[in-house]
Structure formats: C-alpha cells, structure tokens
VOPAGU-2260 file (C-alpha; in pm, 1 decimal, decimal comma):
REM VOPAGU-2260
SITE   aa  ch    i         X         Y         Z
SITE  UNK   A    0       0,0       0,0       0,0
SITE  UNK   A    1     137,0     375,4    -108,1
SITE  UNK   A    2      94,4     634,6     173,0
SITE  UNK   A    3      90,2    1002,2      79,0
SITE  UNK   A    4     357,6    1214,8     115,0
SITE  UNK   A    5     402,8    1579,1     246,6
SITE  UNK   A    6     561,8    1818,3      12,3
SITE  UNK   A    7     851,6    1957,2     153,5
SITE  UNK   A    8     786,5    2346,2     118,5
SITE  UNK   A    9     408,0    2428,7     190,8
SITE  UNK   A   10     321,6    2084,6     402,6
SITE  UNK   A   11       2,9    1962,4     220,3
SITE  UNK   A   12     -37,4    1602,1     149,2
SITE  UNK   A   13      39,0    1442,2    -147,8
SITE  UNK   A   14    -218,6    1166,0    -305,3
SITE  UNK   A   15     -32,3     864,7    -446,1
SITE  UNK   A   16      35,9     935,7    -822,8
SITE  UNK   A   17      34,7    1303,1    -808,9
SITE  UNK   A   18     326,1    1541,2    -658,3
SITE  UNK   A   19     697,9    1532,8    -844,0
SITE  UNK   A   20     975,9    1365,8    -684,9
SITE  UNK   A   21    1311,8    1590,7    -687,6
SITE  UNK   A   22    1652,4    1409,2    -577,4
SITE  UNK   A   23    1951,2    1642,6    -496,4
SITE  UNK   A   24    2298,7    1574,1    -613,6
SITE  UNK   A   25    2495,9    1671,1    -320,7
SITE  UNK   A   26    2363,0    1405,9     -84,8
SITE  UNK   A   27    2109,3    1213,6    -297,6
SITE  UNK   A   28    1817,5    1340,7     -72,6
SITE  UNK   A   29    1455,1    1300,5    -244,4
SITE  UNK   A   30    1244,4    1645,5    -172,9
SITE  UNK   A   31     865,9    1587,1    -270,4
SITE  UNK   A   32     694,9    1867,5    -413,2
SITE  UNK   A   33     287,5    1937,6    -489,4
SITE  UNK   A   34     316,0    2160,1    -750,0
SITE  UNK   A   35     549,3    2312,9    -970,6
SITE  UNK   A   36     504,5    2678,2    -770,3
SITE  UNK   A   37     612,4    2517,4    -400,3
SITE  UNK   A   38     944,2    2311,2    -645,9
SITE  UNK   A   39    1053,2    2668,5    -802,9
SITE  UNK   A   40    1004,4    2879,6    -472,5
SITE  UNK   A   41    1223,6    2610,4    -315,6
SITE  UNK   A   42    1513,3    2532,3    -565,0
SITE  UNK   A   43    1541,2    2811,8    -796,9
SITE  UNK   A   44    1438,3    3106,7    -561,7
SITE  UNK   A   45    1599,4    2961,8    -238,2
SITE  UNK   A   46    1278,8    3094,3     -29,5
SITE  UNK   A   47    1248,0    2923,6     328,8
SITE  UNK   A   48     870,1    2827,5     405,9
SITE  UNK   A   49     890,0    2942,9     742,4
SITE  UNK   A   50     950,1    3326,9     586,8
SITE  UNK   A   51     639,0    3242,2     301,5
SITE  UNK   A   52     286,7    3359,3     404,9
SITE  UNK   A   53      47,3    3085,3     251,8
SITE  UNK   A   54     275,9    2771,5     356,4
SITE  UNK   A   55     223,4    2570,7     700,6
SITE  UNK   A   56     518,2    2635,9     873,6
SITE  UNK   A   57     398,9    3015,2     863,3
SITE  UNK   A   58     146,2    2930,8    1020,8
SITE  UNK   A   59     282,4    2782,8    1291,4
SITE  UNK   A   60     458,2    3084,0    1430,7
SITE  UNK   A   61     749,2    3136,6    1153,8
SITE  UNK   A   62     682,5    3511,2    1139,0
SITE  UNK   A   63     556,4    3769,6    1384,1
SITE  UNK   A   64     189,4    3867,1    1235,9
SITE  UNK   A   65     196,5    4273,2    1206,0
C-alpha cells in the first residue's frame, strides 16, 4: 500500500500518483513537491517556508503577524 507524502515546502499532502519527486545531487536526498510553484520557490528562488505567508510552517509561528 502507497501512503501520501508531504511536500517539503508548503506541508500539504500528497495523493499517491500526483506530486513530483526531486533528488539532490549533493547528498542524494529526495524532496517531494505538490506543485510546480512550491518546487521553483524552493530550488530556484531559495525561499524558506517558514519566511512564506500561505505555507504551514507560517502558520505555525514562523513570522511575527503585524
């Protein structure tokens, strides 16, 4: 049986089949992304989720709400 995964960057659940898998070449770790915005936020732009207003980790007290 195929649990779901949680995508790295915003923390929503990933249904079996969907999501994209992305393995880095420094130390071979697979990051699982749910959509192609929370994969270019992370890798190309270098954003942290904690510091990203519509992610979980936000949410949870990553920034001071002004």
């Amino acid at each position: 049986m195929v649990g779901t995964q949680k995508c790295v960057f915003c923390g929503k659940d990933i249904e079996p089949g969907t999501g994209m898998a992305y393995v880095q070449t420094k130390d071979g770790a697979v990051l699982w992304f749910c959509s192609n915005k929370c994969k270019v936020n992370r890798i190309k732009r270098k954003m942290k989720p904690r510091d990203t207003k519509w992610t979980a980790s936000y949410e949870k007290g990553g920034k001071a709400k002004r």
